[in-house]
C-alpha positions as CSV (number, residue, x, y, z in Angstrom):
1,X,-142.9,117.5,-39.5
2,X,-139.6,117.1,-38.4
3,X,-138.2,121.1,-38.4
4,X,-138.2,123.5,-36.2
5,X,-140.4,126.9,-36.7
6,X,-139.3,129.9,-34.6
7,X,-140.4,133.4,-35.4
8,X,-139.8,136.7,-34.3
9,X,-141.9,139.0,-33.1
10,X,-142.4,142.8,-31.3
11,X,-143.2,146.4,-32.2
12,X,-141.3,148.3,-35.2
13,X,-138.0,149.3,-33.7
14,X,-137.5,146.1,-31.4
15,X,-134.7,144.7,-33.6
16,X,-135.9,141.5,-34.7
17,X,-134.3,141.8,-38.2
18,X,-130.7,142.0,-36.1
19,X,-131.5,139.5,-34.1
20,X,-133.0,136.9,-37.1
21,X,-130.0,137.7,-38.7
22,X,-127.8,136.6,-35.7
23,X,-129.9,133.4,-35.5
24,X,-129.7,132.6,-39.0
25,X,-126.3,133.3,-38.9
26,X,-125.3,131.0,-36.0
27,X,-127.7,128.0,-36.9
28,X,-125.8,127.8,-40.7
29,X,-122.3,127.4,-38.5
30,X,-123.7,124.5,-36.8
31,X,-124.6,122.8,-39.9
32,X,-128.6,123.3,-39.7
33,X,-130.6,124.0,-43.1
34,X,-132.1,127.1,-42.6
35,X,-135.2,128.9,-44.5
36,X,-135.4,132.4,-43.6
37,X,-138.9,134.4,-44.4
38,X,-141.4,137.0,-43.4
39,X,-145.0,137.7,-43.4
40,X,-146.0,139.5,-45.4
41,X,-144.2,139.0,-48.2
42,X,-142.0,135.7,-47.9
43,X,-144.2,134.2,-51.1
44,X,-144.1,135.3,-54.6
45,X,-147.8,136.0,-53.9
46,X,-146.8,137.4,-50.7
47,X,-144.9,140.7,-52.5
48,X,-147.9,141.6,-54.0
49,X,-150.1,141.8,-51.1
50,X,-147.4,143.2,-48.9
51,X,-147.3,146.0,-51.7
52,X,-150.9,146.4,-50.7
53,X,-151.2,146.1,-47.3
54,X,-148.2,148.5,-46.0
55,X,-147.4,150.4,-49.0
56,X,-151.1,151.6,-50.8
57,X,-152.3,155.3,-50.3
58,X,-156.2,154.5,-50.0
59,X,-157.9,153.6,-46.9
60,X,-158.1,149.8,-46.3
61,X,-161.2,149.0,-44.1
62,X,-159.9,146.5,-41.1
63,X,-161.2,143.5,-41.8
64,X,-160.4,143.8,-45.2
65,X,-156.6,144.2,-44.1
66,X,-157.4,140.8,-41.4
67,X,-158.1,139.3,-44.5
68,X,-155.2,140.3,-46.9
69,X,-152.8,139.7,-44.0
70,X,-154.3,135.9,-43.8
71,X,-154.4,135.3,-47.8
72,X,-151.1,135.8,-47.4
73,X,-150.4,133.4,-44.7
74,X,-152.5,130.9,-46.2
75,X,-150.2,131.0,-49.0
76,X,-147.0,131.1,-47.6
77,X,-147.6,128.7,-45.1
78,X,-148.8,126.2,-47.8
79,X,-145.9,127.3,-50.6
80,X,-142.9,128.1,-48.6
81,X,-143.4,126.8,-44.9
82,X,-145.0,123.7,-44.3
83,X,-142.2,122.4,-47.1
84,X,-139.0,123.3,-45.6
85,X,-140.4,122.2,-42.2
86,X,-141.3,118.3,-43.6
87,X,-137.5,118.5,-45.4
88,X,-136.4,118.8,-41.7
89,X,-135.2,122.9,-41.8
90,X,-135.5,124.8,-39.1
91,X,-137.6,127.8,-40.1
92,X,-136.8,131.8,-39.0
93,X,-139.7,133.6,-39.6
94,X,-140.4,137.4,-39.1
95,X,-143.6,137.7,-38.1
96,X,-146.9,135.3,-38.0
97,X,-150.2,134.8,-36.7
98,X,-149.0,137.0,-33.1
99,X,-148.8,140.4,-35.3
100,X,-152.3,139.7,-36.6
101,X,-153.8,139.4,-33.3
102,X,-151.6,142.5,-31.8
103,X,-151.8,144.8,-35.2
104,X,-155.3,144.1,-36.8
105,X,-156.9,142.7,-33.2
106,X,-155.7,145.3,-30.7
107,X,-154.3,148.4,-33.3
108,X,-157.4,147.6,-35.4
109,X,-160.0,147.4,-32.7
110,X,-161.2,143.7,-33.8
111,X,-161.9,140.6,-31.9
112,X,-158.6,139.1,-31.1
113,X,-160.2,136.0,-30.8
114,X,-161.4,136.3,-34.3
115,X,-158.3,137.3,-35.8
116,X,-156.5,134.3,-34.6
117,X,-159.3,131.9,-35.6
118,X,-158.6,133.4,-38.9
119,X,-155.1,133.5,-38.8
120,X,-155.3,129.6,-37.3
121,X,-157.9,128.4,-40.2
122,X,-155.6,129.9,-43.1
123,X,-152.8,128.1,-41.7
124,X,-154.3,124.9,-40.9
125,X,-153.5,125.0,-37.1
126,X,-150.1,125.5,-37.6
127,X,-148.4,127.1,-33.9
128,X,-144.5,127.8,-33.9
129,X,-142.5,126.2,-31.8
130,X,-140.7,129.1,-30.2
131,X,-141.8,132.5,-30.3
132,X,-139.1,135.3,-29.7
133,X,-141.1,138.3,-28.2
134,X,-138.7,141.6,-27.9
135,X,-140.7,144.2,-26.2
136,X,-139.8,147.6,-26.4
137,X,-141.6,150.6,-24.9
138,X,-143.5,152.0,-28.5
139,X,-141.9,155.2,-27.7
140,X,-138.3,154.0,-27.6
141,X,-139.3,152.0,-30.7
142,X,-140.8,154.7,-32.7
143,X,-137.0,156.4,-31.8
144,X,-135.2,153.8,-33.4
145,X,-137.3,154.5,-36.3
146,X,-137.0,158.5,-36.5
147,X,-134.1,158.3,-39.1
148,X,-136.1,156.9,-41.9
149,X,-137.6,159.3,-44.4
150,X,-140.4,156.8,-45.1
151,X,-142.9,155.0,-42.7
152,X,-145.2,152.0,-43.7
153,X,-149.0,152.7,-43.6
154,X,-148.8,150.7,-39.6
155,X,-145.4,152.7,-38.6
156,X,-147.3,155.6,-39.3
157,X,-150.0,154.9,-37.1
158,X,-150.4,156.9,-33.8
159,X,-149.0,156.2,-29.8
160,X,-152.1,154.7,-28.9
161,X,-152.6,152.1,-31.9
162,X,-148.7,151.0,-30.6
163,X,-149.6,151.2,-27.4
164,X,-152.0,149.0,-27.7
165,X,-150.3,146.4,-29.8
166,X,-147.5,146.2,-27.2
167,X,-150.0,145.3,-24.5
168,X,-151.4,142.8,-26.6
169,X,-148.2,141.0,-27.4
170,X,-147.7,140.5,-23.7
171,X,-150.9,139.4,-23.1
172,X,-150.0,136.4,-25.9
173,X,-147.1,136.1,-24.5
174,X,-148.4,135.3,-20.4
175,X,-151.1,133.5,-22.5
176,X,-148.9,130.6,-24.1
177,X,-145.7,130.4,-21.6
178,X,-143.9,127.5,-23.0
179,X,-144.4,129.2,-26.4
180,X,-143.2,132.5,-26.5
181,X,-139.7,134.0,-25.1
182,X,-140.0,137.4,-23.5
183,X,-136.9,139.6,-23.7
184,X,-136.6,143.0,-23.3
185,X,-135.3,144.6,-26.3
186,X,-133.3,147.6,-24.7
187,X,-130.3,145.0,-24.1
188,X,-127.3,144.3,-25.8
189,X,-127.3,142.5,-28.7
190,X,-125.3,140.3,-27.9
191,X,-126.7,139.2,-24.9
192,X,-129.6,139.3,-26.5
193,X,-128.4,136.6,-29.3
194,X,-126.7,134.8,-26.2
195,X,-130.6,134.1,-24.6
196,X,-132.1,133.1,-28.1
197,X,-129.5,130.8,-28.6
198,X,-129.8,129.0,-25.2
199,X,-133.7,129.1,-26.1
200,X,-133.1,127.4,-29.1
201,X,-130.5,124.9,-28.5
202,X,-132.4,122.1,-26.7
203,X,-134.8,121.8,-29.7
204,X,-132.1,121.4,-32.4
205,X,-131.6,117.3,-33.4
């Protein structure tokens, strides 16, 4: 494939809509052909089961959700991604495979191991080529939040099921170095833009 596939990823709060936006933003001035998506929810099958997944009132066992969280990303990976990337688009994705193993691994109390192999299996292997990581303390995060009058079923989980997903992103993150870009989410945006940018630039044809 001869795109390039960068997603986004952190706690609720971190700002990674802003900062896709930024990148989107930029990428289109220089001329680049850009997809922007989400999981869930960046496939016509993908609204449906993000309907389910963060918007239904019944209980959802947790492997149930591993697995509705992976249809999806079977699917969009195979209708939306894998496309754009062999057309030669660079690809600004909020959210992959990192959420699973942070939310449904570490909030969920599975294996992370087994989420990823899950995660990995519906998307045929496919690894970004840059993963954006803004941490933010789940506190300040769940500040940023307090204006809404709604919260999904995962933002409405407690301190300790953020807690733990923010621990888990980091251990990713020291996992995979030359993957994943750490940057601490309390900074500017600007400056924040500025790093992803630099991050980015060497990979661009």
């Amino acid at each position: 494939m001869t795109g390039l596939f960068v997603t986004f990823e952190g706690g609720d709060g971190a700002g990674k809509t802003t900062q896709s936006d930024l990148l989107e933003s930029w990428l289109r001035e220089r001329g680049e052909t850009v997809l922007r998506t989400r999981e869930p929810g960046g496939s016509d099958l993908g609204v449906e089961l993000r309907q389910i997944v963060l918007h239904r009132r019944g209980h959802i066992t947790p492997r149930a959700e591993a697995l509705l969280y992976a249809a999806d990303r079977a699917h969009h990976i195979g209708t939306v991604v894998r496309p754009a990337l062999e057309s030669g688009a660079v690809v600004v994705q909020d959210r992959y495979l990192d959420s699973s193993v942070a939310y449904q691994g570490a909030g969920r109390v599975l294996d992370p191991t087994e989420v990823r192999d899950l995660s990995l299996w519906a998307a045929e292997g496919l690894l970004p080529d840059v993963t954006i990581l803004l941490d933010l303390d789940e506190r300040r995060g769940r500040e940023r939040l307090s204006e809404r009058t709604e919260y999904d079923r995962l933002e409405s989980e407690a301190d300790d099921f953020h807690q733990r997903v923010r621990h888990a992103y980091l251990a990713l993150a020291e996992a995979e170095p030359e993957r994943f870009l750490i940057l601490d989410a309390t900074r500017p945006v600007d400056e924040l833009a500025l790093a992803i940018r630099e991050r980015i630039e060497p990979l661009l044809p």
